[in-house]
C-alpha positions, 0 to 999 in steps of 0.5 A, a space after each residue: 877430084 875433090 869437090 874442093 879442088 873442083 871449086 878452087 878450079 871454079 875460082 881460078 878459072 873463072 878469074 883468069 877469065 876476068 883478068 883476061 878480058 882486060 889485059 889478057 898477055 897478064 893471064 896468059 903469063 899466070 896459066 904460063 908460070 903454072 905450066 912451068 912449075 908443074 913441068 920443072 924440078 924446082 930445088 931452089 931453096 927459098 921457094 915453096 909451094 903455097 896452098 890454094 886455099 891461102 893463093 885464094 886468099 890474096 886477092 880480094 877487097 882487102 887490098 882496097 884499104 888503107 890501114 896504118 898503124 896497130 890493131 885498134 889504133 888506125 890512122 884510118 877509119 873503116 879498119 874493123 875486118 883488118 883489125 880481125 885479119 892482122 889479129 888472126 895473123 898475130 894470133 896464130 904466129 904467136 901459137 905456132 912459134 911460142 912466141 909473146 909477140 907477134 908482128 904480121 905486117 912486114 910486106 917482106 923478109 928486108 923489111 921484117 929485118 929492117 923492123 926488127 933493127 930500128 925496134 932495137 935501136 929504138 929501144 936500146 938507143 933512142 928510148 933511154 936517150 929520150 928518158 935522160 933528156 926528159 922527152 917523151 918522143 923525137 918531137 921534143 928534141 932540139 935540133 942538137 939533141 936530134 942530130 947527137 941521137 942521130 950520130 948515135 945511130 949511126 954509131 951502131 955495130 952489128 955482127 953477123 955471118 959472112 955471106 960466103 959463109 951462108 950469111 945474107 945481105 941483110 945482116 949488115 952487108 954494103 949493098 944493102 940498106 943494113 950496111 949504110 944503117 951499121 958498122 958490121 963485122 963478119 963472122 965466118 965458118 971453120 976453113 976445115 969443116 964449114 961449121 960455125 966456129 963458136 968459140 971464135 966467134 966469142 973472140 971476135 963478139 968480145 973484141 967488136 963489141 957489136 949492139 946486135 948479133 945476128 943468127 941465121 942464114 940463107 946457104 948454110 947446110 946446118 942447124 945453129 946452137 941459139 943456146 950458144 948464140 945467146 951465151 955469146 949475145 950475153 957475154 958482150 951485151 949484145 941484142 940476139 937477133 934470129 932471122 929465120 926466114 929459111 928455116 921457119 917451116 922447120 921450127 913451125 913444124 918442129 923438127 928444130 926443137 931444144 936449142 936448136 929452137 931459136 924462139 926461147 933464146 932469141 930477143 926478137 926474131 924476124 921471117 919470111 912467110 914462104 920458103 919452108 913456112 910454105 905461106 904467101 910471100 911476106 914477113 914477120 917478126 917475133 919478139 919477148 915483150 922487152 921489145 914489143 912496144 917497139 915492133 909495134 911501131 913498124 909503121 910508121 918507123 918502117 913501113 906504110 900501110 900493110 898488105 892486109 889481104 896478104 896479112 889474110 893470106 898468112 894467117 890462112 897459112 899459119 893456121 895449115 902450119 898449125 897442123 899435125 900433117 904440117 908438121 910431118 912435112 917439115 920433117 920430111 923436108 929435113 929427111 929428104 934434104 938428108 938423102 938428097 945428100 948422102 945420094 950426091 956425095 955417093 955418086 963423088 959430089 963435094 958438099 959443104 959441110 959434107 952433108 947437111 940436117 937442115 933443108 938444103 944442100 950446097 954443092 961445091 961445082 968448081 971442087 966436083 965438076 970444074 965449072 962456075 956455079 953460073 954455068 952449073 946454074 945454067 946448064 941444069 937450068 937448060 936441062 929442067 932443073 931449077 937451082 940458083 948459084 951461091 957462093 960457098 966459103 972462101 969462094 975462088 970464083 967470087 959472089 957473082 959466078 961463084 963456085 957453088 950450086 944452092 939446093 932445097 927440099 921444101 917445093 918437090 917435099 910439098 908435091 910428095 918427093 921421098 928418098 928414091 925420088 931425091 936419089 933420082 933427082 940428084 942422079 939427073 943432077 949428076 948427069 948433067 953437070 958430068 956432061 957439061 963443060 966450061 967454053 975457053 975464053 979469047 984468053 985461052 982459060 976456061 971461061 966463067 960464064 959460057 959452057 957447053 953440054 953433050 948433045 941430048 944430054 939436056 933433052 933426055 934430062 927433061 924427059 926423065 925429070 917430066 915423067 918423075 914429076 907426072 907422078 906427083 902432079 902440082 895441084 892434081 885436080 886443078 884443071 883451069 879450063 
């Protein structure tokens, strides 16, 4: 054990001792959440495993204070060690990207995304109504003019992919809040090879005529042309908005490079801070300076008072992404999402796209093995493998049950999972959705949710999975006595 791991479970330790001598069913609970990650093979690929010295990071004094508005520019007094904090943060996410602007106070991806929308409304709506009405801000409005702007919010479209095609609800879906603010109009994926098709895209962008097109997803298995995706922003006189917050570990790490890379082709781009990136939970956005006066304006246009400890604690994992070893991680994510791949499809398992180059893999369960993705789930789920159901294109089985099964590499990447483990690992899923059957409804049809697996099958599973993992132990050394 390191002297540093050896302090860190000094920390922890210690800490968990203080919670429990308050609530102690809440500690409980934490030391519970670190058994179970250590003892489960974790492929959901929106999760990760962030560093200790950046978990470390989130709990302190920051936490106790208010701290609205900008650096320098607090409705607050007292902010000088968050001014330094959210700095860092801006700092080290401009470095790392290459980006002119960065915004660190998002608590959340919605929310990055949410910031990043009304900054493009702000500047390509509000600020030239403002400038032909001669009004310096909304307050000078009448209440006409304030309800004709409003209307023309209102008025907005945005494009972006479809949800069964890998898009998310967040580029302007109903159930969430982008829906209410935007028309939208989807754009989908080839029926043929489940890649973007973007000469129809075009098509659809020219007929539409959308103020933002969105790029980015959060289930599709393969890299996007931003080069591409600027031509069209440009043909239709569109705002090119990039959510990454999947694939940021990857652009950090430079595996996504050229065009590929969505930061020299993008307007303003917004991410989470965990996934791939490997940080604490939370967001950010990006911009050129065209649209940097308006992100700036995150609060109090979207959000209330940052997170500012959680601010420390992105900055602290910026700075890791920062390094030569982050970038060797990134591009084993991507290798070994490869493998994990080619190892599924050799044992007779249909992926969309057939395959996958970035950090995940989507499994067609309904086309390989009968079942709903809710009953895949749920099987590998009992059996030690944790993944999550996902709908895949032209999904028979709807957004609820679906038919697909999300895969990803970043979380067992981190605890050091290489090619042969991945073959394993997708061996272990085989065999366990290979065992498992749909339950008949009252109907007499093959029910969505229930199912049934071969006796010992999810037993022997665990087994298997337990003794991979005792290999490559989560923390080693941290003990919390």
């Amino acid at each position: 054990m390191s002297d540093l791991t050896a302090t860190a479970s000094d920390a922890f330790s210690q800490a968990l001792s203080v919670i429990a001598s308050v609530e102690p069913r809440i500690s409980d609970a934490i030391r519970s959440e670190l058994d179970d990650q250590r003892g489960s093979l974790k492929l959901i690929a929106s999760e990760n495993y962030a560093s200790l010295a950046t978990l470390l990071t989130m709990g302190n004094w920051l936490s106790d204070k208010y701290a609205e508005g900008t650096v320098g520019h607090r409705f607050y007094a007292g902010c000088q060690n968050v001014d330094t904090v959210e700095s860092l943060a801006a700092e080290h996410a401009r470095e790392l990207f290459g980006a002119e602007y960065a915004y660190a106070q998002p608590h959340s991806g919605i929310d990055a995304n949410l910031v990043a929308y009304w900054a493009i409304l702000a500047a390509r709506v509000e600020s030239p109504t403002l400038a032909r009405l001669g009004a310096k801000t909304v307050n000078d409005l009448s209440e006409s003019d304030w309800e004709q702007l409003r209307a023309e919010f209102n008025r907005q479209r945005v494009m972006g992919m479809s949800l069964d095609a890998g898009g998310h609800l967040t580029h302007g879906f109903r159930h969430n809040i982008s829906g209410k603010m935007f028309a939208q109009h989807s754009y989908g994926t080839d029926p043929e090879t489940g890649l973007v098709d973007y000469d129809k895209l075009l098509a659809d962008a020219r007929e539409f005529k959308p103020l933002i097109l969105v790029a980015g997803y959060s289930a599709y298995p393969r890299r996007l042309n931003f080069a591409r995706m600027r031509e069209i922003a440009d043909a239709v006189g569109a705002v090119l908005f990039v959510d990454m917050a999947h694939f940021a570990g990857l652009v950090a790490g430079k595996v996504f490079t050229g065009e590929e890379n969505p930061i020299p082709y993008a307007d303003v781009v917004a991410t989470t801070t965990h996934k791939s990136l490997r940080g604490p939970r939370g967001g950010l956005v990006l911009a050129t300076e065209e649209f940097a006066g308006f992100v700036d304006k995150g609060c109090p246009m979207v959000l209330g008072g940052p997170l500012s400890h959680m601010m420390a604690a992105k900055a602290v994992a910026l700075a890791e992404a920062r390094t030569p070893a982050f970038q060797t991680y990134a591009q084993s994510v991507a290798d070994n999402a490869r493998a994990l791949a080619e190892a599924l499809m050799k044992r007779g398992v249909k992926l969309v796209t057939d395959g996958t180059d970035n950090h995940l893999c989507l499994l067609d369960v309904t086309t390989s093995f009968g079942l709903t993705g809710r009953q895949a789930e749920s099987a590998l789920l009992d059996s030690g493998v944790v993944t999550n159901r996902n709908s895949i294109p032209a999904d028979p089985n709807g957004a609820w049950y679906t038919s697909g099964v999300r895969i990803g590499t970043p979380a067992l990447t981190s605890r050091g999972f290489g090619a042969d483990e991945f073959d394993e690992v997708a061996d272990m899923i085989v065999g366990v959705l290979g065992a498992t059957e749909p339950v008949t409804a009252s109907t007499g049809k093959p029910g969505k949710a229930k199912y049934a697996v071969a006796d010992g099958v999810p037993e022997r599973t665990h087994a298997r999975a337990a003794e991979l993992l005792e290999k490559f132990p989560l923390y080693p050394g941290l003990d919390l006595r």
